[in-house]
PATI-461408 format. One record per residue: x, y, z of N, C-alpha, C, O in turn. Coordinates in nm, 3 decimals, always signed. Layout:
% PATI-461408
[[X Y Z] [X Y Z] [X Y Z] [X Y Z]]
...
END
This chain:
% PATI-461408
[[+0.125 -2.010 -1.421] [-0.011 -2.010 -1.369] [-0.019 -1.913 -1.253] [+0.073 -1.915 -1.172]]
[[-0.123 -1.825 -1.234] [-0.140 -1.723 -1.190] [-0.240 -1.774 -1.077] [-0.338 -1.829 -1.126]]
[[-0.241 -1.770 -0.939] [-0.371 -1.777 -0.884] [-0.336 -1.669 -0.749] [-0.232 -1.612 -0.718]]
[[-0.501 -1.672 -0.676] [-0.488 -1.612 -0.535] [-0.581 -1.647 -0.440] [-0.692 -1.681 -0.480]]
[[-0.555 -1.646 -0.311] [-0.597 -1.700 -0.223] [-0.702 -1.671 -0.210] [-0.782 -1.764 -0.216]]
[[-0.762 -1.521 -0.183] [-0.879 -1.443 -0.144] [-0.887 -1.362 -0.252] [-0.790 -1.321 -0.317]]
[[-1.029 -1.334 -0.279] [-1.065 -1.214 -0.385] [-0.981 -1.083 -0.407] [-0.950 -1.030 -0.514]]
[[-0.945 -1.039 -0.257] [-0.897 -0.914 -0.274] [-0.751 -0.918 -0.244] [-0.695 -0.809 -0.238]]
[[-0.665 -1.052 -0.221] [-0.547 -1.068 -0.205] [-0.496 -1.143 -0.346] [-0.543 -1.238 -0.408]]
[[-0.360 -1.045 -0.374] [-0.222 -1.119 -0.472] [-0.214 -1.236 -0.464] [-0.294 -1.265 -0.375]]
[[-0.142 -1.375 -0.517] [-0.078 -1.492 -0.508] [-0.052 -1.576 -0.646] [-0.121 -1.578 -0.748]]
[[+0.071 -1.643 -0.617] [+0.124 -1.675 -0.739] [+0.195 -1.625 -0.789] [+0.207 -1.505 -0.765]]
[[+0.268 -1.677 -0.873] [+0.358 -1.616 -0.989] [+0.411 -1.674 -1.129] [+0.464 -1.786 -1.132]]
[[+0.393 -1.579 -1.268] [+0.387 -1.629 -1.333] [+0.489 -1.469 -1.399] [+0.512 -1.366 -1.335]]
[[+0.533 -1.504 -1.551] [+0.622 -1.476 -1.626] [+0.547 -1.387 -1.717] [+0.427 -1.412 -1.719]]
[[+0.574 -1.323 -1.767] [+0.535 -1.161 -1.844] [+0.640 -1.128 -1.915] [+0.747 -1.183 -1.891]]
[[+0.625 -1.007 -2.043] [+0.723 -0.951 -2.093] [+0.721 -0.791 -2.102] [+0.620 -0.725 -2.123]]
[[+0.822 -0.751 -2.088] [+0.817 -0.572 -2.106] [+0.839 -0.565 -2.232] [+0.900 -0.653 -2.293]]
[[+0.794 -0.469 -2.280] [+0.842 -0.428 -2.450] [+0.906 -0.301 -2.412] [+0.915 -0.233 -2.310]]
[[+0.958 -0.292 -2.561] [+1.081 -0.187 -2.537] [+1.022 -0.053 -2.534] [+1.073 +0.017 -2.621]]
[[+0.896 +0.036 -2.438] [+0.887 +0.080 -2.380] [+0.877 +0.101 -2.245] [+0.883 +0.201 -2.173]]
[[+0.854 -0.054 -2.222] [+0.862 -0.036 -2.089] [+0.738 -0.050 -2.005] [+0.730 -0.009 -1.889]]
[[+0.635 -0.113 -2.075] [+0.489 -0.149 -2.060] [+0.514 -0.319 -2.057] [+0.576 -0.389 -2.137]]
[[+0.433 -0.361 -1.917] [+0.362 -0.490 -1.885] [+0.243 -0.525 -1.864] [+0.186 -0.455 -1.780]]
[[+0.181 -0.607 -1.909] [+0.054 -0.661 -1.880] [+0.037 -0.743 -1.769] [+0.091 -0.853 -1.758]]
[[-0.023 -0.703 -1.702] [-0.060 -0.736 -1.547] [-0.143 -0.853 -1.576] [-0.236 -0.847 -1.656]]
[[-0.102 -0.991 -1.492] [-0.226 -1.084 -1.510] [-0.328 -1.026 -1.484] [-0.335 -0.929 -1.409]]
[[-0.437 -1.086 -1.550] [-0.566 -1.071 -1.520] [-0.647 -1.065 -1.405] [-0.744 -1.004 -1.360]]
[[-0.538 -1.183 -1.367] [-0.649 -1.247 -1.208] [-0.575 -1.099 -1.098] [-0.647 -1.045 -1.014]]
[[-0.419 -1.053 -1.120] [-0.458 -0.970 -1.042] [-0.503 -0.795 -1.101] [-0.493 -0.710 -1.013]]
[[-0.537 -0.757 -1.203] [-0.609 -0.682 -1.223] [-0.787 -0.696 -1.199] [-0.872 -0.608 -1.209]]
[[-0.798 -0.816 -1.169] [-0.954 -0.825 -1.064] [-0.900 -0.807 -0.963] [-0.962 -0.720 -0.902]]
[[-0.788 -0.853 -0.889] [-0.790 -0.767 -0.761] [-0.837 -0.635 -0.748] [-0.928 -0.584 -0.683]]
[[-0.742 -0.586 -0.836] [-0.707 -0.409 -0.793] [-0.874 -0.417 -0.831] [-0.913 -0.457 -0.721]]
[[-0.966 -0.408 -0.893] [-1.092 -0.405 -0.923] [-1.159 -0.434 -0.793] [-1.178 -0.337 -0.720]]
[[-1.198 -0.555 -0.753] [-1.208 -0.564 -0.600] [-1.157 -0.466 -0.494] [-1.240 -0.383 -0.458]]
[[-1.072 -0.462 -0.454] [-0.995 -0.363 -0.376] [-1.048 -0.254 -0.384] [-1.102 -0.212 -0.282]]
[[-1.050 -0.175 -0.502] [-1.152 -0.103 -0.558] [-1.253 -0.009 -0.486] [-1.268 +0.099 -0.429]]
[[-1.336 -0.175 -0.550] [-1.471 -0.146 -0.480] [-1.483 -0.181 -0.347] [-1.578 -0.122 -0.296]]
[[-1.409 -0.270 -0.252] [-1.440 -0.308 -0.116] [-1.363 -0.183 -0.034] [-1.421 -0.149 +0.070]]
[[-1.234 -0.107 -0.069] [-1.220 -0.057 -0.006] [-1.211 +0.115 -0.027] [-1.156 +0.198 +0.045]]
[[-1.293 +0.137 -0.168] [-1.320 +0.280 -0.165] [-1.255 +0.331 -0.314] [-1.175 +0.262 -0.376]]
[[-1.286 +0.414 -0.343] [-1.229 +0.477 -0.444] [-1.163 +0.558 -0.424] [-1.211 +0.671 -0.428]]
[[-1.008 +0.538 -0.387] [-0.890 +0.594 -0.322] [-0.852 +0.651 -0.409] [-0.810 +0.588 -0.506]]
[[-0.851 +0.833 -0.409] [-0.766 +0.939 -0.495] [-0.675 +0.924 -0.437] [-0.662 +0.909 -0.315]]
[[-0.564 +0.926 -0.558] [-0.421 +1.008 -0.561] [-0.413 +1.131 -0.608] [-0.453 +1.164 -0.720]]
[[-0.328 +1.252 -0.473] [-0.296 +1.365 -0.470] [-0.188 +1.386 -0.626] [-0.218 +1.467 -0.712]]
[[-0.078 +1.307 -0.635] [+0.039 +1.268 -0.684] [-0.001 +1.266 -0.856] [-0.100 +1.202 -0.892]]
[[+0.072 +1.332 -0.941] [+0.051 +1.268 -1.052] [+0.062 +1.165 -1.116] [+0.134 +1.079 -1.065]]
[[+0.000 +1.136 -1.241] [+0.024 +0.998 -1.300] [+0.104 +0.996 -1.384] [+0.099 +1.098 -1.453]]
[[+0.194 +0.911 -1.420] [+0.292 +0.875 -1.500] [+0.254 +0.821 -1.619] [+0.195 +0.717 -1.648]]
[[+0.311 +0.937 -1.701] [+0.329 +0.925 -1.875] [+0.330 +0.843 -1.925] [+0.340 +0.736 -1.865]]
[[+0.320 +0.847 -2.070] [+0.404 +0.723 -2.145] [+0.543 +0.744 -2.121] [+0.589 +0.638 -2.077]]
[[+0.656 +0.855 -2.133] [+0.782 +0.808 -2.147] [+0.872 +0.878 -1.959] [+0.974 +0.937 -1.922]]
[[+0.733 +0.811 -1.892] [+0.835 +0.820 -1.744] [+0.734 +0.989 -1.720] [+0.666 +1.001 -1.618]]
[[+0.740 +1.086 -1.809] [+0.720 +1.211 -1.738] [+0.568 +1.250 -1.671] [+0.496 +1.150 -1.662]]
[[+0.524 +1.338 -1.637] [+0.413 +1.364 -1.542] [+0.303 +1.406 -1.563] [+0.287 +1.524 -1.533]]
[[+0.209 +1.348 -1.610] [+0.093 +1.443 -1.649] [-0.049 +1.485 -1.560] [-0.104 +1.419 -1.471]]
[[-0.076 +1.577 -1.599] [-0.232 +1.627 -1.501] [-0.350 +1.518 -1.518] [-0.400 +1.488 -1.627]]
[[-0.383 +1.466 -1.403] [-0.506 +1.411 -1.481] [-0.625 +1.485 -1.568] [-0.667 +1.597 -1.539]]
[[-0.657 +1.433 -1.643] [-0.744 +1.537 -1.658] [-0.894 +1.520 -1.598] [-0.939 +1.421 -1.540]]
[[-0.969 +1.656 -1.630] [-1.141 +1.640 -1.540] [-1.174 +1.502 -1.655] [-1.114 +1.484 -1.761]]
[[-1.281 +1.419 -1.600] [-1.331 +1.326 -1.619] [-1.483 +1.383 -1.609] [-1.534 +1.480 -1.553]]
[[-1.530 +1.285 -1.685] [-1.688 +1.299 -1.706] [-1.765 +1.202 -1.585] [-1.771 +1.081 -1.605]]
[[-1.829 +1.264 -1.447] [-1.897 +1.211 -1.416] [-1.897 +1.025 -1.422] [-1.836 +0.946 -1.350]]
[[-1.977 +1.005 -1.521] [-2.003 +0.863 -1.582] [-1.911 +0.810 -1.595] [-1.915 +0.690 -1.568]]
[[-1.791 +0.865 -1.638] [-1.718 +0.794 -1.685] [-1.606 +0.712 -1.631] [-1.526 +0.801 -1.598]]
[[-1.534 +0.567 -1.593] [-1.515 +0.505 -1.539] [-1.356 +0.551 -1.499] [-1.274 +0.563 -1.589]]
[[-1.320 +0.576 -1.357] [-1.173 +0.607 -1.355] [-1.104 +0.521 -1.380] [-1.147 +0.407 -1.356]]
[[-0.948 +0.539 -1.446] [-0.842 +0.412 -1.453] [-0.843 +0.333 -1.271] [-0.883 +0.345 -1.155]]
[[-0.794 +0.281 -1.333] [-0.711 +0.196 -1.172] [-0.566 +0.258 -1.249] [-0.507 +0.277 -1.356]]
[[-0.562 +0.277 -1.049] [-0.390 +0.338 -1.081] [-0.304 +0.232 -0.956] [-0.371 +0.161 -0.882]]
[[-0.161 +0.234 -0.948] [-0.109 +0.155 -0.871] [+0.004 +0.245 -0.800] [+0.022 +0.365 -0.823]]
[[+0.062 +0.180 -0.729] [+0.200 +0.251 -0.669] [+0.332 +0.158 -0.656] [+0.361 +0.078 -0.567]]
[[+0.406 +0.195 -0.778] [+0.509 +0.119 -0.771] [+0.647 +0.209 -0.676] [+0.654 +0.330 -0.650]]
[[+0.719 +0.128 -0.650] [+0.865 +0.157 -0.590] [+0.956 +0.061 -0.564] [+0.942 -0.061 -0.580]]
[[+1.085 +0.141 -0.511] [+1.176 +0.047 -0.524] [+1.130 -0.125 -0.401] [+1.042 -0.127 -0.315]]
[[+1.180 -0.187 -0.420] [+1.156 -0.301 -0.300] [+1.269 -0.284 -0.226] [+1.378 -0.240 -0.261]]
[[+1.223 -0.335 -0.090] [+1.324 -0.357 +0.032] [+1.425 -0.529 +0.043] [+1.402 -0.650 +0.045]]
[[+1.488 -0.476 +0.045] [+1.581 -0.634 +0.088] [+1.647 -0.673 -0.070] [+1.769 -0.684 -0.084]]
[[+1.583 -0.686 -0.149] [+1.620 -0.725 -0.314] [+1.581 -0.618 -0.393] [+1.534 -0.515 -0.345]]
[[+1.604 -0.642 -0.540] [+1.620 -0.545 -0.612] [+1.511 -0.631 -0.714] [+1.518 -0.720 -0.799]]
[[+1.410 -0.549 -0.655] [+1.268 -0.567 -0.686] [+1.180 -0.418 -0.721] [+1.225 -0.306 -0.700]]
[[+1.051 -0.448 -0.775] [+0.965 -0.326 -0.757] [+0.877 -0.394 -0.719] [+0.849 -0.505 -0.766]]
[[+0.789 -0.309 -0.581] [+0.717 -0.338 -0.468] [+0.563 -0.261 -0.553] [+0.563 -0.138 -0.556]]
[[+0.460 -0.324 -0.609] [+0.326 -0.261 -0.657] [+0.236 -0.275 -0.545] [+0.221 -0.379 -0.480]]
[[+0.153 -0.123 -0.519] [+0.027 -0.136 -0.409] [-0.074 -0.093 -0.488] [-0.077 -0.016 -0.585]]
[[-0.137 -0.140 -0.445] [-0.329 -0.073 -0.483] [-0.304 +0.023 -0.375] [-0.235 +0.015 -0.273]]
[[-0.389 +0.129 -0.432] [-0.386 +0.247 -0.363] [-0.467 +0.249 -0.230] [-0.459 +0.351 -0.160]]
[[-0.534 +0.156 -0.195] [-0.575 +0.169 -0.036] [-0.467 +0.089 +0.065] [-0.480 +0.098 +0.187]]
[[-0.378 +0.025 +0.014] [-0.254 -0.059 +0.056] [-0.159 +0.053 +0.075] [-0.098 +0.060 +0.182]]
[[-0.142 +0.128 -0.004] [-0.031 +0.251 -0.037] [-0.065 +0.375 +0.061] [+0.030 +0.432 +0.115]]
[[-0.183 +0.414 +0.082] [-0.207 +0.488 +0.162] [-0.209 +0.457 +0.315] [-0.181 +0.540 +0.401]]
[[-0.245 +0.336 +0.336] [-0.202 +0.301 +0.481] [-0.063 +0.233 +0.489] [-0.058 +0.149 +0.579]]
[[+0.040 +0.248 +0.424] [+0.186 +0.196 +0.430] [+0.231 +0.377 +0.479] [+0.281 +0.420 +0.583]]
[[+0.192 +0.438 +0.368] [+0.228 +0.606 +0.435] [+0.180 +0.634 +0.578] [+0.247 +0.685 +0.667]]
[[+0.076 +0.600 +0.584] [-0.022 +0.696 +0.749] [+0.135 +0.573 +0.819] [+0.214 +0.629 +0.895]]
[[+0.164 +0.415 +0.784] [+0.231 +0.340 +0.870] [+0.366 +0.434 +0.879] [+0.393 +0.467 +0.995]]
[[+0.448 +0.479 +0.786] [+0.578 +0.526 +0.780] [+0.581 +0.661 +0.809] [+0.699 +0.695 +0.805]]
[[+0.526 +0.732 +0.830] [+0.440 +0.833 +0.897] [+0.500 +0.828 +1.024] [+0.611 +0.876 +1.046]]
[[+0.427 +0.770 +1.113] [+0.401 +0.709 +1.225] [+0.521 +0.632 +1.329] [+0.534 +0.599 +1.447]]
[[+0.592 +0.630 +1.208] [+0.744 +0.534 +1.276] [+0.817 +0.687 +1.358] [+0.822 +0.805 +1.324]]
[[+0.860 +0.622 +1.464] [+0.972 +0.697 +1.606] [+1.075 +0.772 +1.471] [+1.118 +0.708 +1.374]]
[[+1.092 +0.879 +1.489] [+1.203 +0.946 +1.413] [+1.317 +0.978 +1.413] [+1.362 +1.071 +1.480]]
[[+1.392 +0.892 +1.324] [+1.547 +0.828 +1.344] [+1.624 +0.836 +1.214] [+1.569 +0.855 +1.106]]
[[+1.722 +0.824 +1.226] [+1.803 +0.803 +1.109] [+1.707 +0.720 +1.008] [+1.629 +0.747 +0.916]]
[[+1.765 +0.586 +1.084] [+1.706 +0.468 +1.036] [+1.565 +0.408 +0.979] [+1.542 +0.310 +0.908]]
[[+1.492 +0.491 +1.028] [+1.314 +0.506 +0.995] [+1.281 +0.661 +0.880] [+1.183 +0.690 +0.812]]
[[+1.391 +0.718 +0.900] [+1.417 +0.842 +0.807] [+1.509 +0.807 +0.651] [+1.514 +0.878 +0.551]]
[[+1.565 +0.692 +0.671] [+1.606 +0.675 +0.560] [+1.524 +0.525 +0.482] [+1.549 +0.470 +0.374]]
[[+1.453 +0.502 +0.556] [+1.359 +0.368 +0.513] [+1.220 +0.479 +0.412] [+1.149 +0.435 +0.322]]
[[+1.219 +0.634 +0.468] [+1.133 +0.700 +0.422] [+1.166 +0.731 +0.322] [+1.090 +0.706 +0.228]]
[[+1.276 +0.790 +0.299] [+1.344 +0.812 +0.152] [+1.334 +0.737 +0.069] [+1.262 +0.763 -0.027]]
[[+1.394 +0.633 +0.075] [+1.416 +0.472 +0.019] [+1.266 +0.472 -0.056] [+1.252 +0.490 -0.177]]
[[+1.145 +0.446 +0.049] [+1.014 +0.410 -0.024] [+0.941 +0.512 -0.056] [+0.848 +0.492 -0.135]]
[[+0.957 +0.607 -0.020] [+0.874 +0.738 -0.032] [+0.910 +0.784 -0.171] [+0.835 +0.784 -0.268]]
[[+1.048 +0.829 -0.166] [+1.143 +0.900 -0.261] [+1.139 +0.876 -0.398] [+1.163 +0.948 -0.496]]
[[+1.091 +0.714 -0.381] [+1.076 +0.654 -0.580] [+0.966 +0.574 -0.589] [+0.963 +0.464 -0.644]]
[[+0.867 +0.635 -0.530] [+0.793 +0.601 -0.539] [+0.688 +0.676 -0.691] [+0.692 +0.793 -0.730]]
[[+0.631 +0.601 -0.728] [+0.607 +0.667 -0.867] [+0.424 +0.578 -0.879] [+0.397 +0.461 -0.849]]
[[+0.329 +0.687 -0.932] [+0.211 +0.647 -0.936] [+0.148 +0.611 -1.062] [+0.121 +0.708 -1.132]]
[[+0.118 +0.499 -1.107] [+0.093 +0.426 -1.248] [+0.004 +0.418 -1.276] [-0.075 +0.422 -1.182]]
[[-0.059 +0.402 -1.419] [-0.240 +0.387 -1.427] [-0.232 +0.241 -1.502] [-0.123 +0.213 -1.553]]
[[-0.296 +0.185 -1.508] [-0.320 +0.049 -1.542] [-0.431 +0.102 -1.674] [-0.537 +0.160 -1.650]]
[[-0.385 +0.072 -1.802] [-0.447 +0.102 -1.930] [-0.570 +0.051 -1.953] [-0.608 -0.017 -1.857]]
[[-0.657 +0.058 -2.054] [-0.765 -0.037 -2.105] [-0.698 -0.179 -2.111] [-0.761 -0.276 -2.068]]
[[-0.568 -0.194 -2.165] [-0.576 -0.323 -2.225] [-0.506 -0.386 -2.048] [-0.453 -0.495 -2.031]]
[[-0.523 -0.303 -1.965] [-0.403 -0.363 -1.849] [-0.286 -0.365 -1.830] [-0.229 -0.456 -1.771]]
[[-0.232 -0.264 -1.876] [-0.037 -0.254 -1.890] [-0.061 -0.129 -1.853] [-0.147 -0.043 -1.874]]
[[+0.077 -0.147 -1.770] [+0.128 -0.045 -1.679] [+0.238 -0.013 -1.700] [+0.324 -0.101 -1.698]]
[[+0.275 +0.112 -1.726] [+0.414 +0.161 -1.752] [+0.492 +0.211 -1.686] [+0.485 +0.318 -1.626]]
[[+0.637 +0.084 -1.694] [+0.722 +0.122 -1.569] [+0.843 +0.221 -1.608] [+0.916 +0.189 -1.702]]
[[+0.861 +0.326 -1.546] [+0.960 +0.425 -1.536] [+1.130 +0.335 -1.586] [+1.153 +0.215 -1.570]]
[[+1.209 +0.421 -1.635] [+1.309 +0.362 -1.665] [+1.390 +0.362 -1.515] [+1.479 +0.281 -1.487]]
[[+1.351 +0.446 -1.443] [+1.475 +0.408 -1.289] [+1.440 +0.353 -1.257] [+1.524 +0.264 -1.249]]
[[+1.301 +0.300 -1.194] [+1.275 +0.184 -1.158] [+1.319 +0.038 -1.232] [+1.351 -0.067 -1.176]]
[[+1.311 +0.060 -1.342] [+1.361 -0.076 -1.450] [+1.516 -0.061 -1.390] [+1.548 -0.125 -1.290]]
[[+1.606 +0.023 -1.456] [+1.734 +0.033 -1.450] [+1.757 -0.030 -1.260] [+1.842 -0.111 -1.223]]
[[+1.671 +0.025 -1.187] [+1.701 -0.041 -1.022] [+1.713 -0.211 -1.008] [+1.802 -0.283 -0.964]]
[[+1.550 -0.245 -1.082] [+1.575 -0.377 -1.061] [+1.627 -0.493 -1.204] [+1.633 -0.615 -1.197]]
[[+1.653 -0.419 -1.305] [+1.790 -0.461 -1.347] [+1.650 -0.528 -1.439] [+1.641 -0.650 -1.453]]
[[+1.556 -0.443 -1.490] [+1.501 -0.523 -1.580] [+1.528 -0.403 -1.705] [+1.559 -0.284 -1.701]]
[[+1.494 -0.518 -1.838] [+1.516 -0.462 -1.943] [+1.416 -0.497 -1.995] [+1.314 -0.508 -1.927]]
[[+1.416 -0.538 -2.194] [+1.303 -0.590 -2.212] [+1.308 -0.730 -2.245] [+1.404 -0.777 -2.307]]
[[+1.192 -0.811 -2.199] [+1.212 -0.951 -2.246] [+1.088 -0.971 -2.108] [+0.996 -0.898 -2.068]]
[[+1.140 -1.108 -2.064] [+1.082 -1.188 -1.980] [+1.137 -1.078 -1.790] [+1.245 -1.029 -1.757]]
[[+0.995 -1.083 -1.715] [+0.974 -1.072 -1.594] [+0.894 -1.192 -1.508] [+0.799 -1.251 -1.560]]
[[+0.933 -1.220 -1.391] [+0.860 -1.266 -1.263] [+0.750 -1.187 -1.244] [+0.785 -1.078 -1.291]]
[[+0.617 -1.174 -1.196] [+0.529 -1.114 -1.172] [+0.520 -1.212 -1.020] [+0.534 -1.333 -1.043]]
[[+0.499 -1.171 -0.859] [+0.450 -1.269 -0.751] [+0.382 -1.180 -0.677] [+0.427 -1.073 -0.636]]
[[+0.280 -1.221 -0.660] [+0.176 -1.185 -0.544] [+0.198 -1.229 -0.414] [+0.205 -1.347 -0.382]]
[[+0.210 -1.115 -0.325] [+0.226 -1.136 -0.198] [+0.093 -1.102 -0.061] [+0.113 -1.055 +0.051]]
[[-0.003 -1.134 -0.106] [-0.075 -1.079 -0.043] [-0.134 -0.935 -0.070] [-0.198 -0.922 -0.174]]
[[-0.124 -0.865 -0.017] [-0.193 -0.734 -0.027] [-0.112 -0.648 -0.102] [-0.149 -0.531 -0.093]]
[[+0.018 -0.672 -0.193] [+0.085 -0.639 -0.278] [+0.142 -0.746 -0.382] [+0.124 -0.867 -0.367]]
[[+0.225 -0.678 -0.510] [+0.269 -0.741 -0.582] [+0.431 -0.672 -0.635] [+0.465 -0.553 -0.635]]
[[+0.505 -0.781 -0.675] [+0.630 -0.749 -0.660] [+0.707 -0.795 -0.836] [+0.711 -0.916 -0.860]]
[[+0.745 -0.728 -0.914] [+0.782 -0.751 -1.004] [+0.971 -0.751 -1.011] [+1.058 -0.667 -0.986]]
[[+0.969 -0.891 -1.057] [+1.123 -0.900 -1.072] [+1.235 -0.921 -1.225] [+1.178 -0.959 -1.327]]
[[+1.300 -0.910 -1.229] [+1.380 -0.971 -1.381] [+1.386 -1.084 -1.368] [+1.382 -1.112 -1.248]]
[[+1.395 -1.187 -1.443] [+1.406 -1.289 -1.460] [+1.502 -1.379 -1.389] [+1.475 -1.492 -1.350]]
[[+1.625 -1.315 -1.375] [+1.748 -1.354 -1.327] [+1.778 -1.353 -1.171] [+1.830 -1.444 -1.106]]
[[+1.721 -1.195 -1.115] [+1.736 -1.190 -0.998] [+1.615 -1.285 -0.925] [+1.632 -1.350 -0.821]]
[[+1.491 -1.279 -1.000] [+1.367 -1.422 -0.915] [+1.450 -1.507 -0.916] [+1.438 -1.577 -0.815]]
[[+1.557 -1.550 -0.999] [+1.564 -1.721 -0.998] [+1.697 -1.749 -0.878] [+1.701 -1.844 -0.800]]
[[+1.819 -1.615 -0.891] [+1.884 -1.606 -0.796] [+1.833 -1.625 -0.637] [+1.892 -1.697 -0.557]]
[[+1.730 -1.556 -0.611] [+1.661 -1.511 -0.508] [+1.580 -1.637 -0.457] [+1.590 -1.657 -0.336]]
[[+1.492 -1.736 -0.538] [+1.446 -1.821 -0.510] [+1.539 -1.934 -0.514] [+1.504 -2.018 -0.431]]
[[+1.652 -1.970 -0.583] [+1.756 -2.042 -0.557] [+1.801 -2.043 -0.426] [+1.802 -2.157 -0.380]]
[[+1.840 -1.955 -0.347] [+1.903 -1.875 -0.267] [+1.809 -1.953 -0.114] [+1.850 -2.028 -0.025]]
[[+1.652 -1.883 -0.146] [+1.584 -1.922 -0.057] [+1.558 -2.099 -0.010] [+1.546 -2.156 +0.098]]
[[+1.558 -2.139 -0.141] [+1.566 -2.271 -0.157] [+1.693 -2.304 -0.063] [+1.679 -2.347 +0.052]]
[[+1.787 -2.285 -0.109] [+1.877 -2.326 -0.005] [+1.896 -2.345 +0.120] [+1.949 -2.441 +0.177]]
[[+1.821 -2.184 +0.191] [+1.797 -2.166 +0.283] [+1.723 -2.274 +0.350] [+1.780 -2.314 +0.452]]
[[+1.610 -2.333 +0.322] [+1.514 -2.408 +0.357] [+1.556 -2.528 +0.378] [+1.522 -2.586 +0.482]]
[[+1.652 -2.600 +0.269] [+1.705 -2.708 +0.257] [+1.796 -2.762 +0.370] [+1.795 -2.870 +0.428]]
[[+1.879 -2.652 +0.383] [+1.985 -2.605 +0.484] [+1.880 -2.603 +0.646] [+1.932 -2.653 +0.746]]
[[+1.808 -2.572 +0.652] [+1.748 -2.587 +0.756] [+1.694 -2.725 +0.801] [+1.738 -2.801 +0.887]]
[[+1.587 -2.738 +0.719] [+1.561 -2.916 +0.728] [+1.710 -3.018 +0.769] [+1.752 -3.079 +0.868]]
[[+1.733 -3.003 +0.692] [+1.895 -3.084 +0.685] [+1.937 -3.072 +0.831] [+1.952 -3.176 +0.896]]
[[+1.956 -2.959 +0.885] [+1.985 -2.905 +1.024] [+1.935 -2.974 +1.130] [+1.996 -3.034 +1.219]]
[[+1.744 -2.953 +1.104] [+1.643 -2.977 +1.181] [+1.658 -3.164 +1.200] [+1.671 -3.227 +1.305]]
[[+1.653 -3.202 +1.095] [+1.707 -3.395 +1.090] [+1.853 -3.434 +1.185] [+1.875 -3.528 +1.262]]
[[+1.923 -3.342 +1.150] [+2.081 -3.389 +1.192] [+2.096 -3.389 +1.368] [+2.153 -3.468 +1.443]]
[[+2.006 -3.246 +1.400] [+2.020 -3.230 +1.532] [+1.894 -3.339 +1.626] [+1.892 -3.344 +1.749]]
[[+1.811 -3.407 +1.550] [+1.695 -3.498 +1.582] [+1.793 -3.643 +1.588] [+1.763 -3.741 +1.655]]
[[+1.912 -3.632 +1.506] [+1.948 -3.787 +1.514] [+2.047 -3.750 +1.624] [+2.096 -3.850 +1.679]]
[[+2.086 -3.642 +1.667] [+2.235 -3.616 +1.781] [+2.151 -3.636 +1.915] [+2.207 -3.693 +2.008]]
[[+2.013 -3.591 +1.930] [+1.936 -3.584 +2.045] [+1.906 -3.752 +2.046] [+1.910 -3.802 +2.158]]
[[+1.881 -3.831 +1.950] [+1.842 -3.957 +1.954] [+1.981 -4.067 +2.037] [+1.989 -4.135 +2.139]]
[[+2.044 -4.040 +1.957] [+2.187 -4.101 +2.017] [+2.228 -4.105 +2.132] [+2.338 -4.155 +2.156]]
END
């Protein structure tokens, strides 16, 4: 089950499949985002080309006036896990003016690479599938079958199956491990 908090914000997560090209269907509820987003925050061109059917680069072409542009997205690698990080393009453009903007360092120079570097610009089809590049797949260790799809707010993050459940296992623990903590040190203060 797919839901979200605000019209123009991600949330939730629900399960999807890639086919063996390498195309997913974006829930619905958040392809009304990117629609929203859209329209509330502009009809944001990309300089950057759009990505093919098999990964390579094509021109957009002139469009007719009337005629309705795709929604496009911005996928890349994710930070911390081995994820792909999706923006709507008014999200994507103020993450750049943000990384931009960072003190210039090794460390803020190689966070640029990292997100800048594979970063790759997608169009979201008639039917709503978006086609993900094979390095990006090969990064986060998806193939074809079953994906995590989770909305995070003003982005969305697509995972393999294996690493969500690792990852949310993981976190789970974390949490558990804390509570547990938070009780133990409440009964040492009681004593």
């Amino acid at each position: 089950m797919v839901n979200f908090v605000e019209e123009d914000q991600f949330g939730g997560v629900s399960t999807f499949k890639v086919d063996p090209k390498g195309r997913m269907s974006l829930p619905v509820e958040f392809r009304n985002v990117l629609h929203v987003r859209h329209d509330k925050f502009g009809k944001n061109e990309v300089e950057e080309s759009v990505t093919g059917r098999g990964g390579e680069k094509k021109k957009k072409a002139e469009k007719d006036e009337t005629e309705e542009k795709p929604q496009c997205i911005v996928m890349t690698r994710g930070v911390r896990t081995c994820h792909i990080e999706c923006y709507p393009l008014d999200v994507w453009n103020k993450t750049k003016e943000w990384l931009k903007n960072l003190e210039d360092n090794d460390e803020t120079n190689d966070l640029r690479i990292y997100i800048l570097g594979h970063r790759e610009v997608c169009e979201v089809d008639k039917l709503g599938r978006v086609l993900i590049s094979q390095e990006l797949r090969d990064f986060a260790g998806i193939g074809t079958g079953e994906v995590m799809v989770m909305g995070v707010g003003e982005t969305f993050r697509i995972w393999s199956k294996d690493t969500y459940d690792r990852h949310i296992n993981v976190k789970n623990m974390e949490i558990r491990m804390g509570e547990l903590k938070s009780k133990y040190a409440k009964k040492r203060e009681e004593s």
